[in-house]
N, C-alpha and C positions, 0 to 999 in steps of 0.2 A: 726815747718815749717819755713822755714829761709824768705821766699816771702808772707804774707801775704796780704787779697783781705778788700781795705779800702772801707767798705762798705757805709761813708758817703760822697765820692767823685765819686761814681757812676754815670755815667748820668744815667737815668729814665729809657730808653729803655736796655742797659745794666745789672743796678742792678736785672729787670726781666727777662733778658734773664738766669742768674745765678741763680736766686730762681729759678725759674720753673724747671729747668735740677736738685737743689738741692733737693726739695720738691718732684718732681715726683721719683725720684730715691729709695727716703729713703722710699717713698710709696709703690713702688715694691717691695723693700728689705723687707717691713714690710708684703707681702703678700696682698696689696692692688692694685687694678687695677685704675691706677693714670693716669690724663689727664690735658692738661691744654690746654679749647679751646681758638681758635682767637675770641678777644674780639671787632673785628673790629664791626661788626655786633649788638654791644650788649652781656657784658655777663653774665646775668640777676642772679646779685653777684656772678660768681663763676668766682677767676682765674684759682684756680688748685681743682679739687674734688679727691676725692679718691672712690670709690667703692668697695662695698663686692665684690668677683668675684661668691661667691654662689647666691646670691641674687640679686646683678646688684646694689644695693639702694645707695645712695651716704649717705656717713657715716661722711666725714669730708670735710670742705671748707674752704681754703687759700685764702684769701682779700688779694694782695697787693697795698701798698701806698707806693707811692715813696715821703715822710714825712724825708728829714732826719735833720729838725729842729725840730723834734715833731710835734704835738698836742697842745702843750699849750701854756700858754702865749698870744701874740699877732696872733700865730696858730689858738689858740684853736677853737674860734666860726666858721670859715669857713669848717676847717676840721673834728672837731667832728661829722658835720651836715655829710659829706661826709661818714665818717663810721657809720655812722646811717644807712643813707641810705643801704649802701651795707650791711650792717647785717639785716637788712629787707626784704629786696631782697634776701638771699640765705636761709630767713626762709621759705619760701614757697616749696622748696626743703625737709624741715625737716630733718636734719643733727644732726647726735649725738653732733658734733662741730663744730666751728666756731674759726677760725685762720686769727687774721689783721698779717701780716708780713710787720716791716716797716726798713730801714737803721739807725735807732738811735738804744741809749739803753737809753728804756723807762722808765720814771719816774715813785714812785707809786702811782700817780696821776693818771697818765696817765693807768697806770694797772688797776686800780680801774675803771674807766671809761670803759675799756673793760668786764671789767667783768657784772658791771651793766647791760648791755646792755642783757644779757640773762634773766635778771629779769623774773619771773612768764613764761619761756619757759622753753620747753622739752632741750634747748639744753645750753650748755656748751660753754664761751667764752674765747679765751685765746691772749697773745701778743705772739708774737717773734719779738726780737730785733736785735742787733749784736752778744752780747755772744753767741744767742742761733744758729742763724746760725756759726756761729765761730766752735760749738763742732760737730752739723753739717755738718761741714768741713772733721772733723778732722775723723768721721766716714766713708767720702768718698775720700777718698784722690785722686782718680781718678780725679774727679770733681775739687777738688781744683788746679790740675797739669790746668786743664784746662781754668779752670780758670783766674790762674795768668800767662800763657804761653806769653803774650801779654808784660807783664811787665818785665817778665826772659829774655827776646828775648832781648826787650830794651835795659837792662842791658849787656848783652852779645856782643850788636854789639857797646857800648858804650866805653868798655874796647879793640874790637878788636876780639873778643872769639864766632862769631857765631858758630863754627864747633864742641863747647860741645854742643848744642841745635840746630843742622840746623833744616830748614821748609819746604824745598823743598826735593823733592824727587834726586834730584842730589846733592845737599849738602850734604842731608845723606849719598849717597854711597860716596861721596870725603871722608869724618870723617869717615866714617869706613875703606874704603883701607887705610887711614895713619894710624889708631890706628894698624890693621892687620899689617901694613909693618913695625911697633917698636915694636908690641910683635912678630915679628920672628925672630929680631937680636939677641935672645937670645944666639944663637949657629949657629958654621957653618955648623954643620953637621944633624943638627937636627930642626923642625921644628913644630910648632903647629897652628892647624885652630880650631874653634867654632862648635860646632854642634849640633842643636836646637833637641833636646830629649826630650821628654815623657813630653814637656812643661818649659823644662831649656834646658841651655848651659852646654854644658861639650866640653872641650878642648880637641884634636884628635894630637898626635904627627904621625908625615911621619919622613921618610928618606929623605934629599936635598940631598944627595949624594951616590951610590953604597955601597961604602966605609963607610959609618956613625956607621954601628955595630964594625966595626975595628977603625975607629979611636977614636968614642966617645963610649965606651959598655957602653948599659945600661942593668941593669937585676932584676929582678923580684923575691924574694922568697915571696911564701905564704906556712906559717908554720898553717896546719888545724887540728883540730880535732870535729869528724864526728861523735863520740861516736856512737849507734847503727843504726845512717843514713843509713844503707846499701846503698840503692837506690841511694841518693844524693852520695856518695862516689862513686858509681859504673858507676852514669852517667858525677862527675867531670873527671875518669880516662879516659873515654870514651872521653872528649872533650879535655884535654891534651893528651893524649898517642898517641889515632887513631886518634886527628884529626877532631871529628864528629861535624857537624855544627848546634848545639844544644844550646838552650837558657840558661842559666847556672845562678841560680841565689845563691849564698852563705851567710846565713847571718849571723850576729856579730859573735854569738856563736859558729861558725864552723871557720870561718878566726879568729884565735887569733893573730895572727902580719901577717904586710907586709913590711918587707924590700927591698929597695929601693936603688940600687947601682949606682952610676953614678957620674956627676959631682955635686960637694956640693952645689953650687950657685943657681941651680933651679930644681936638680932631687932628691939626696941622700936624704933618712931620714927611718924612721922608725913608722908604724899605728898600731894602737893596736885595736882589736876587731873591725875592718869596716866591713860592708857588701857591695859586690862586686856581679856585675853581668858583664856577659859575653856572647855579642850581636854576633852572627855569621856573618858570612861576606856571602854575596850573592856568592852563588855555581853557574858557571857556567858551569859546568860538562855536557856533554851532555847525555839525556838518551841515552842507548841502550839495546837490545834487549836480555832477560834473560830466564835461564831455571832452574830448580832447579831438583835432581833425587835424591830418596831414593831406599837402598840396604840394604838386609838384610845381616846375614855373611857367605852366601852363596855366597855373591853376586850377587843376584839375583833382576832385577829390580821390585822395588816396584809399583812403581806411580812417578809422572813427571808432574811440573806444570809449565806452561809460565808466564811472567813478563819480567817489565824493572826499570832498575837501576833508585832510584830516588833521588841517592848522593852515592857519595865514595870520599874519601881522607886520608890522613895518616897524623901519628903524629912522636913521637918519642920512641915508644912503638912499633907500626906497623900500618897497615892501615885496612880501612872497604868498607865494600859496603852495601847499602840497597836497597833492592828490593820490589817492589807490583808486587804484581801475582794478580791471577784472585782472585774474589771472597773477596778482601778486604784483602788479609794474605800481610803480610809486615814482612820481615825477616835482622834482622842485624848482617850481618857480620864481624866477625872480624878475623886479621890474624896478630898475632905478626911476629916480623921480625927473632927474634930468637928460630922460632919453630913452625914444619910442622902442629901442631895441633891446631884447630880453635876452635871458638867458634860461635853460632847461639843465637839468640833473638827472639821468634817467637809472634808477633803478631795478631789478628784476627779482624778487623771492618769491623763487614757484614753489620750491618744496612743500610739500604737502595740500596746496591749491588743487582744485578738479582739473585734469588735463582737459579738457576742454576750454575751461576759462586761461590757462594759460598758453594755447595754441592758437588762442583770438588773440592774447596779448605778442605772442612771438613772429606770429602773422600779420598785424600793426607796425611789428618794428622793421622786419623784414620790406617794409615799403619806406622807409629811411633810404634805401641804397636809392632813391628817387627823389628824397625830398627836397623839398624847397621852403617852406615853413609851415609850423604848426599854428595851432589857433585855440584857444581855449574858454570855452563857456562856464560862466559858473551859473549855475539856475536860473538856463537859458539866456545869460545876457553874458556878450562874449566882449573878453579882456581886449584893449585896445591895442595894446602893442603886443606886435607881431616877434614869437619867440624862433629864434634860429638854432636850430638843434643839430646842425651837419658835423658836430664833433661830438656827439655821442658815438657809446659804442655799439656795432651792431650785433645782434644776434647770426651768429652762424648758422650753414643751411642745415648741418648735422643737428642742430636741438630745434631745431624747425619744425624740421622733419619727424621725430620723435616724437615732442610732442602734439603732433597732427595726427599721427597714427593713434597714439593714446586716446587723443580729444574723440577721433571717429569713429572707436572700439569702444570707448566710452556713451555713445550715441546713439550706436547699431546695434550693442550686445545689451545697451540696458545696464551696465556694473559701474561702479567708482574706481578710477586710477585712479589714487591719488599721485600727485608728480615725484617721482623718487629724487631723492639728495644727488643721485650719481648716475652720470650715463650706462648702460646697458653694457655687458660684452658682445662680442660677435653673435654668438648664438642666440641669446635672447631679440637682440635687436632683428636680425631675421624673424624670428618666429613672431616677433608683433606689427612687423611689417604682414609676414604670409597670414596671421587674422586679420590685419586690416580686407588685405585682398578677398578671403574668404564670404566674410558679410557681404561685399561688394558683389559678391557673385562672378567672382575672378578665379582663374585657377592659379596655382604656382608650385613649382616643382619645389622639394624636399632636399636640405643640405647636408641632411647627418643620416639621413635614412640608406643604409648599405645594401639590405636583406628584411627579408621576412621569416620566422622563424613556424612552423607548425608541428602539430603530433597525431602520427597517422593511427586510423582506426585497424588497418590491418586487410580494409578493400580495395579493388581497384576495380575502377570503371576510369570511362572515355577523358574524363579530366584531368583524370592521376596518369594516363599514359601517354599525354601533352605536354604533362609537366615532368615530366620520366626522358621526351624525346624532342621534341621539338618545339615546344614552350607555349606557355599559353598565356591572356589575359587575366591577371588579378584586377578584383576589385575585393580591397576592407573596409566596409565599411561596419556600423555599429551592430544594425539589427537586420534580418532578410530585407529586403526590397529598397534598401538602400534610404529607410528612415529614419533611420536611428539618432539619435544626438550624443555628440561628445563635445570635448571642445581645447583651449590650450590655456595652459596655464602660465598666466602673465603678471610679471610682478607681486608673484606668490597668489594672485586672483586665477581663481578654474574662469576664464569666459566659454561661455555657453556658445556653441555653432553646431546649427540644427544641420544634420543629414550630413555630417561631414565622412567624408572617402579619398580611401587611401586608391592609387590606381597607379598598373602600368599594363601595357598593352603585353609585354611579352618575357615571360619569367620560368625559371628550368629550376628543378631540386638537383642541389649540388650531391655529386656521388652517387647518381643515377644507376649504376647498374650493380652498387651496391645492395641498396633499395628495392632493386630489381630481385637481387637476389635474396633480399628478405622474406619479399611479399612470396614469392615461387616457395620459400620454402612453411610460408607461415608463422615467422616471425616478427613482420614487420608493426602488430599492433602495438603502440604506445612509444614507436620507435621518433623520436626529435626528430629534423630536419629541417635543413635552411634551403629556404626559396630564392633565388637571384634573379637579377633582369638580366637577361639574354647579350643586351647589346652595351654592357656598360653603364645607362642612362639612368636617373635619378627617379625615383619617385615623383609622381603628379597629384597633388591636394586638392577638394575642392569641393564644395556644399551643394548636395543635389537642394535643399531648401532653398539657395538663394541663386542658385542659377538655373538659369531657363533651360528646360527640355529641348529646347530649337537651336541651344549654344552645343559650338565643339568645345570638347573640354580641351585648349591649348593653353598650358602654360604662356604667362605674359612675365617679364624681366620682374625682378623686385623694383629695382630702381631708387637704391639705399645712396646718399653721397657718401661718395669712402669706401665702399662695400664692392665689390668685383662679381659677377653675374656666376650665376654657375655656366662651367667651361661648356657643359652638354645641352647648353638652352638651344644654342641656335641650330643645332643639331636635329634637336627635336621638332624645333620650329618649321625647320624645312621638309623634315621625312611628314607632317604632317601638312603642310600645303601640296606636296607631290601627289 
């Protein structure tokens, strides 16, 4: 360090204005929660503590003495008496250590006397001198700039040179408009500004003149090899060729040189293996309003989704356009300049989109397995070449599906699904299938329902001796008369389904003459009991609200892909046509 801080010409209030910012510092650095309170009041031995931050305990205390003759000598007997004292005073505290900090470099006298001083205690005493604040320093360099700023300054306005170090807030801009105004003499046609990035400067060349590519050219090769990057190769051609205003980041191994043409003096030369990123320039493109159509080779229209442009530009290749539609699909197009036939990129982020809007978009793509080509409007005037999309990928029928029950539960019930991150398990995805059905005014038999559980009052009539013998019809539904509303809870959403009932045609309480034997003897009130169906067969769900008085309530299949029917459908299917 060329300015070094003479720690035995410190005044008093000074020397500890610099310990305390030095000591608390390296005490945070070290993971300790450091303090140094005003001593005005008393600081019953501590100038600077340190604390566990787990524990709160004070672990270490910094004594300063502003000593910078020593301790000994004709020192010795008033001072020593002084650091007694104060190591006295911070043993109450109970401190793993104990730290005098003075401006000399301490004699080993004078060490020896610090150390004594922990004699027969739990704690540890140590000096710091100059050296040791010096390396101190050297670990904060922060600190030490701050330090000596007072004395650089000095020096500075001594010589005439305040403007390498101004203090004020307008000095500094005066020092930097002049540095700024000698590094752009570099050239007349060319010109360079600073631009504070990712935490550093990198210098930004502009054009001063219209003229600056003709009269001074500068140009650029980058000679790359991508080896089996597709991706990165496929998204570099994409930000040279069209134009696409895309993050671009290339490293060593991909840029093997970068030549560099221009004038020798400050541009020409040649980089071998750098890594280069390439920041987009803010698009001010305006959105507008988009369509996209799929045709088979019939010609015949497929499906049709709205969206609006949310960037287009061209390069030297040809130009693009990207669009969001509904439902989260983001499609990027490209259109070379020498040739009527395009290319698509088809995206899909539904998460958190309305299942509805993403059931339109899954439903679009699902007419892929037909396509023949797309066609694309921008604000009603449709792009000329014809985009070939047959090697997109398609959406499978299982998220299809999903999200269509979502979209129509979404429709029918009135609630937001928003589209989850992850396919369903087995269960759930049943159970948003059998609401779909429900709304619909369908019925569908129940996959996890075993039994019915009830608790007797202790009477018996004609019902309880049905269900004691030979079985009878349940119906649960919510409230008497079969109006009640309940509903299922989907993707942590209650959906609401008016009149919904539970039903089976024929059901017997298990331990029947058990029961039998409770009610005979007068014990059976408050007594549990589970209900079963008779023949095996599942429960049947279904919305007196949304299905007609004139329908048989007959379970109808889920018809889930992937999903296997319950074994007792057809079962039922048939005992009821019979």
């Amino acid at each position: 360090m060329a300015t070094h801080v003479d720690w035995t010409r410190l005044e008093r209030s000074e020397f500890e204005r610099i310990v305390n910012v030095l000591i608390t510092r390296d005490g945070d650095a070290r993971g300790f929660v450091s303090v140094a309170p005003d001593g005005r009041g008393g600081d019953a031995g501590i100038d600077i503590a340190l604390r566990d931050p787990a524990s709160g305990r004070i672990v270490h205390i910094y004594q300063l003495k502003h000593f910078p003759e020593g301790f000994s000598s004709g020192w010795a007997q008033s001072r020593r008496k002084q650091i007694t004292k104060s190591f006295r005073s911070a043993l109450q505290h109970e401190p793993d250590h104990w730290t005098l900090v003075v401006p000399e470099q301490f004699t080993a006298a004078e060490q020896k006397f610090v150390t004594n001083l922990a004699h027969d205690t739990s704690t540890t005493a140590h000096v710091i001198g100059t050296v040791e604040l010096d390396k101190l320093l050297t670990q904060h360099t922060d600190v030490h700039d701050w330090a000596v700023r007072d004395a650089v300054n000095n020096a500075l306005d001594r010589v005439g040179r305040k403007d390498v170090q101004p203090t004020t807030t307008a000095d500094a801009a005066d020092s930097l408009n002049r540095y700024l105004a000698q590094q752009d003499t570099f050239s007349l046609y060319w010109g360079r500004k600073p631009v504070f990035r990712d935490g550093g400067v990198v210098w930004e060349f502009y054009a001063k003149r219209d003229d600056a590519p003709v009269m001074e050219p500068l140009r650029i090769t980058m000679n790359t090899a991508f080896g089996a990057d597709d991706e990165l190769r496929k998204l570099t051609d994409d930000v040279f060729g069209y134009g696409r205003g895309k993050q671009l980041d290339l490293p060593e191994h991909v840029v093997q040189s970068l030549v560099l043409d221009g004038p020798t003096e400050w541009f020409a030369g040649v980089e071998h293996n750098v890594a280069l990123s390439f920041t987009p320039m803010f698009s001010t493109a305006e959105s507008r309003p988009a369509r996209v159509e799929a045709y088979d080779r019939d010609g015949t229209l497929l499906g049709a989704l709205n969206g609006r442009t949310i960037n287009s530009n061209a390069g030297d290749v040809g130009g693009f356009v990207e669009v969001l539609f509904e439902g989260g699909l983001t499609m990027l197009w490209r259109f070379p300049r020498d040739s009527r036939n395009g290319s698509t990129d088809i995206t899909l982020e539904a998460v958190g989109q309305p299942s509805a809007a993403v059931a339109r978009a899954t439903r679009f793509l699902q007419h892929f397995k037909q396509l023949d080509k797309l066609r694309l409007e921008v604000e009603g005037h449709p792009i000329v070449a014809q985009v070939d999309a047959s090697h997109s990928p398609l959406i499978d029928d299982e998220l299809h599906e999903y999200a269509d029950d979502l979209g129509t539960i979404e429709r029918l019930a009135d609630v937001s699904l928003p589209f989850p991150a992850a396919m369903p398990d087995l269960n759930e995805r049943i159970w948003t299938r059998i609401a779909r059905m429900l709304l619909e005014g369908r019925c569908a038999v129940i996959h996890n329902y075993k039994s019915m559980n009830a608790t007797l009052n202790g009477t018996r009539d004609e019902a309880m001796e049905q269900l004691l013998s030979d079985g009878a019809q349940i119906l649960n539904a919510t409230t008497a008369g079969n109006d009640g509303d309940s509903g299922v809870r989907i993707l942590d959403t209650e959906v609401p389904i008016a009149g919904m009932c539970i039903w089976h045609p024929r059901m017997r309480i298990a331990g029947a003459e058990n029961v039998r034997t409770r009610l005979d003897a007068g014990t059976a009130e408050g007594m549990h009991v589970v209900i079963e169906p008779m023949d095996g067969t599942p429960f049947r769900v279904y919305s007196s609200k949304h299905t007609s008085p004139e329908t048989r309530v007959i379970p109808e299949a889920w018809n889930i892909t992937g999903v296997g029917e319950h074994p007792a459908l057809e079962k039922i299917r048939t005992q009821a046509s019979e």
